[in-house]
C-alpha positions in Angstrom: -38.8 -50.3 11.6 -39.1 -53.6 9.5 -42.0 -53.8 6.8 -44.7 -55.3 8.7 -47.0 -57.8 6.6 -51.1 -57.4 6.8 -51.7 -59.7 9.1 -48.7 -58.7 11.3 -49.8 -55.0 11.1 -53.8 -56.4 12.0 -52.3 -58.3 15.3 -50.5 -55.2 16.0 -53.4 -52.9 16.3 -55.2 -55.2 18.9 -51.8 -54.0 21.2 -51.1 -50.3 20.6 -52.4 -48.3 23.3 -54.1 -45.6 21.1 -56.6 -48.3 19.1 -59.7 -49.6 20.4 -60.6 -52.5 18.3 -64.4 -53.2 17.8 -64.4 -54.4 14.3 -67.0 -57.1 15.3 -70.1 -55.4 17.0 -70.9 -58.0 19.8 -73.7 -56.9 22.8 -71.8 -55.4 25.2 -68.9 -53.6 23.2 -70.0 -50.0 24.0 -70.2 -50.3 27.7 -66.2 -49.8 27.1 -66.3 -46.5 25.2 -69.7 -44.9 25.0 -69.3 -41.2 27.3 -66.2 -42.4 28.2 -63.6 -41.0 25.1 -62.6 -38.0 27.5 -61.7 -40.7 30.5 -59.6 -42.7 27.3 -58.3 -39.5 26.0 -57.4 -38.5 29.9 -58.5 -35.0 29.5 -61.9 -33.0 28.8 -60.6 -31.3 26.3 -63.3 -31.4 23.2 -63.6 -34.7 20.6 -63.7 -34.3 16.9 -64.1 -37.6 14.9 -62.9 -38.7 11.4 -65.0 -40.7 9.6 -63.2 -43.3 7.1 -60.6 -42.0 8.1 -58.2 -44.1 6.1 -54.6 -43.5 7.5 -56.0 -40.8 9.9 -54.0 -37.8 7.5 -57.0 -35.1 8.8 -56.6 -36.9 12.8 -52.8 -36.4 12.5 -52.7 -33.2 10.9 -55.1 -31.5 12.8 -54.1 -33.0 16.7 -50.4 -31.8 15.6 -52.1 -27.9 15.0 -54.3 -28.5 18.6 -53.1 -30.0 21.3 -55.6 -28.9 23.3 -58.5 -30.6 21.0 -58.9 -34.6 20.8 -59.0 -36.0 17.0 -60.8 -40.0 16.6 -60.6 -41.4 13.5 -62.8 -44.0 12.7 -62.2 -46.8 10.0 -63.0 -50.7 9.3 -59.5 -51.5 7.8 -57.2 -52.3 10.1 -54.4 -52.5 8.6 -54.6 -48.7 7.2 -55.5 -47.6 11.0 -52.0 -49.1 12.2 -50.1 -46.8 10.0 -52.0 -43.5 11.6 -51.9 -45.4 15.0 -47.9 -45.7 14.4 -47.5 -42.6 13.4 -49.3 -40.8 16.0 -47.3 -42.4 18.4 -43.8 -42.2 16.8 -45.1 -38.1 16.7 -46.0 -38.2 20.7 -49.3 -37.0 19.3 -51.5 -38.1 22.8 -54.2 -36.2 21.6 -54.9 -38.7 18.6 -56.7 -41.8 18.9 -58.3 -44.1 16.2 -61.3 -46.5 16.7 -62.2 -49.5 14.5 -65.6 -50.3 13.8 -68.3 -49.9 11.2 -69.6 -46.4 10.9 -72.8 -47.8 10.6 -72.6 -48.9 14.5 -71.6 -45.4 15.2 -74.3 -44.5 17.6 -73.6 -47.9 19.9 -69.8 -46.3 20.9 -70.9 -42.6 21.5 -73.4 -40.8 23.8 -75.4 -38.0 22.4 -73.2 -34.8 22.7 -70.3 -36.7 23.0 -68.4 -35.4 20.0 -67.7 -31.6 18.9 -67.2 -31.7 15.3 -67.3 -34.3 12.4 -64.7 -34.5 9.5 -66.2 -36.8 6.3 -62.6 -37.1 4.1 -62.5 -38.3 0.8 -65.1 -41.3 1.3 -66.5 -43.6 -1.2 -69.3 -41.8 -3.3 -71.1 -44.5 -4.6 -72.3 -43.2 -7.7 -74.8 -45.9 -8.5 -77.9 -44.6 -7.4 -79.0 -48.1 -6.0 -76.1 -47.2 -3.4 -77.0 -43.5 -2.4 -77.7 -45.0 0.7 -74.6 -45.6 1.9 -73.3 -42.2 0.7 -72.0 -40.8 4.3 -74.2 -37.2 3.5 -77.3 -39.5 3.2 -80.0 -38.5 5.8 -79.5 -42.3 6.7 -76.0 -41.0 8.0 -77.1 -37.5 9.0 -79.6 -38.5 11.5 -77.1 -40.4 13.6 -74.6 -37.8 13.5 -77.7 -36.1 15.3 -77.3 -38.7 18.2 -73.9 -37.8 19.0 -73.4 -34.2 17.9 -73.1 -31.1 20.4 -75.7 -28.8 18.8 -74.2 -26.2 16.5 -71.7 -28.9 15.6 -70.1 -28.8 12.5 -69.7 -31.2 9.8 -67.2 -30.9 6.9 -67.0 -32.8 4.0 -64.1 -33.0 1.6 -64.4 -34.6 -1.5 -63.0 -34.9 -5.4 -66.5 -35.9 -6.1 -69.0 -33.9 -8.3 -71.2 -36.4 -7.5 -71.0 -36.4 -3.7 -70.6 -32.7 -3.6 -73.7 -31.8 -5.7 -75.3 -34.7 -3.6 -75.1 -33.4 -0.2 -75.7 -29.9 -1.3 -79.0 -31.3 -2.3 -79.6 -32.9 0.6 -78.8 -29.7 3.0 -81.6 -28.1 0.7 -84.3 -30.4 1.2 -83.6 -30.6 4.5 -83.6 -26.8 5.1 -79.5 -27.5 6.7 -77.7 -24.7 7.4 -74.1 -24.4 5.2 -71.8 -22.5 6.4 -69.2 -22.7 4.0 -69.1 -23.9 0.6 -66.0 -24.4 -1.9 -66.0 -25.8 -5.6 -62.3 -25.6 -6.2 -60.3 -25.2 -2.9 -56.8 -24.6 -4.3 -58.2 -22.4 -6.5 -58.5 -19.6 -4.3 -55.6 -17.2 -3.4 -56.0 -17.9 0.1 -57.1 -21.4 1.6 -59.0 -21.4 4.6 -58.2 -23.1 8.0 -57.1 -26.2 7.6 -57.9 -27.1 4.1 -54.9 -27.3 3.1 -53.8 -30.8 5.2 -53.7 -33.5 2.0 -54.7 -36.8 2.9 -53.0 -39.8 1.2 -56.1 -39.9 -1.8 -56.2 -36.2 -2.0 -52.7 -35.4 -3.4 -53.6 -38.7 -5.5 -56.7 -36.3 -6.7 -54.6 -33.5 -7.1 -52.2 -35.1 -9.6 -55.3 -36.2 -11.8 -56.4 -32.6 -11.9 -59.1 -33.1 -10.1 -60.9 -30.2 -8.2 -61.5 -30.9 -4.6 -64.4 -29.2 -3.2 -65.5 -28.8 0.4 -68.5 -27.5 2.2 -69.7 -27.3 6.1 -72.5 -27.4 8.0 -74.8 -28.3 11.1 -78.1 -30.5 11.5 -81.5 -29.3 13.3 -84.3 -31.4 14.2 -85.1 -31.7 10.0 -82.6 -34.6 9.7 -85.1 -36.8 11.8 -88.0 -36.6 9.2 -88.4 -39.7 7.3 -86.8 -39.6 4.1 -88.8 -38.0 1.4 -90.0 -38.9 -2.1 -88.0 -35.9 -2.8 -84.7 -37.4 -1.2 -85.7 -40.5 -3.1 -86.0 -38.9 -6.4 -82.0 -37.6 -6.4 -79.5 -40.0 -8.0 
């Protein structure tokens, strides 16, 4: 396939069959999507999303281990969507879809329930304190994960970040969340759980930098709906 160039590859997208494009929130958009992902997906079969997904590495790792789970990745850069998009299809990897929009809107394109399991991969930490709010652990965050969450539905995060990592873990206390797994060094242990071991494209960048790449899971109750606390406010 001939190198495409950035705007070539953003044209594409608006074409491939496994892309909806909502970039641009206008009025209206989620009539197309929202509680209709299993009629786009053409099965029943249950959702999990990626958020910044990047190239969709976690999407196209995991819908090639479940065929019989659905894997959406969503991302605002287009041009790294195309490349998971491409890839997905070149694979015959039906079960893999990507959407692009701002994870912000997230709760406009999903109906509460709609999605089974969220994976948070290697996002931007924002370590300035002035920017916590944007940190995708942030109750900010959380509480519309709540909106579209199957209770009991996990959330894993995977970062190289001490910052993020410490961060959340902070957050799950003062919001009494329940963790149901927790990891420091992943490749440190003799045997890797399920599924941590798929590298996305920044991770084996981590890896070489000796970085240790930490991961931990949980689920939201009704806490992540109280307004955010001095407490909250207080962490850096």
């Amino acid at each position: 396939m001939p190198k495409r160039t950035k705007i070539e590859r953003y044209k594409e997208i608006l074409s491939l069959p496994n892309v909806t494009n909502l970039h641009h929130y206008r009025d209206g958009d989620h009539a197309s999507v929202r509680g209709k992902w299993s009629e786009l997906f053409g099965n029943n079969n249950p959702i999990t999303l990626e958020l910044a997904c990047g190239k969709g590495d976690y999407c196209l790792g995991l819908g090639s281990r479940y065929p019989n789970r659905n894997f959406l990745g969503l991302d605002i850069k287009g041009d790294r969507i195309w490349k998971g998009a491409i890839q997905a299809l070149d694979a015959g990897l039906h079960n893999v879809r990507f959407l692009r929009t701002r994870i912000d809107h997230l709760t406009n394109y999903f109906a509460p329930g709609e999605i089974d399991e969220i994976w948070i991969t290697f996002p931007d930490p924002y370590l300035k304190k002035s920017k916590k709010r944007k940190r995708l652990t942030h109750p900010v965050f959380l509480r519309r994960y709540a909106g579209i969450l199957k209770p009991g539905g996990l959330i894993h995060l995977k970062t190289d970040s001490d910052e993020l990592y410490e961060f959340t873990l902070q957050v799950l206390n003062i919001h009494g969340l329940s963790t149901k797994q927790q990891i420091s060094d992943v490749y440190r242990l003799d045997n890797i759980p399920e599924n941590l071991d798929i590298q996305t494209y920044y991770e084996k960048q981590h890896l070489h930098s000796g970085r240790a790449i930490k991961y931990v899971s949980f689920t939201l109750n009704d806490g992540v709906y109280a307004p955010v606390s001095d407490e909250m406010e207080s962490l850096s």
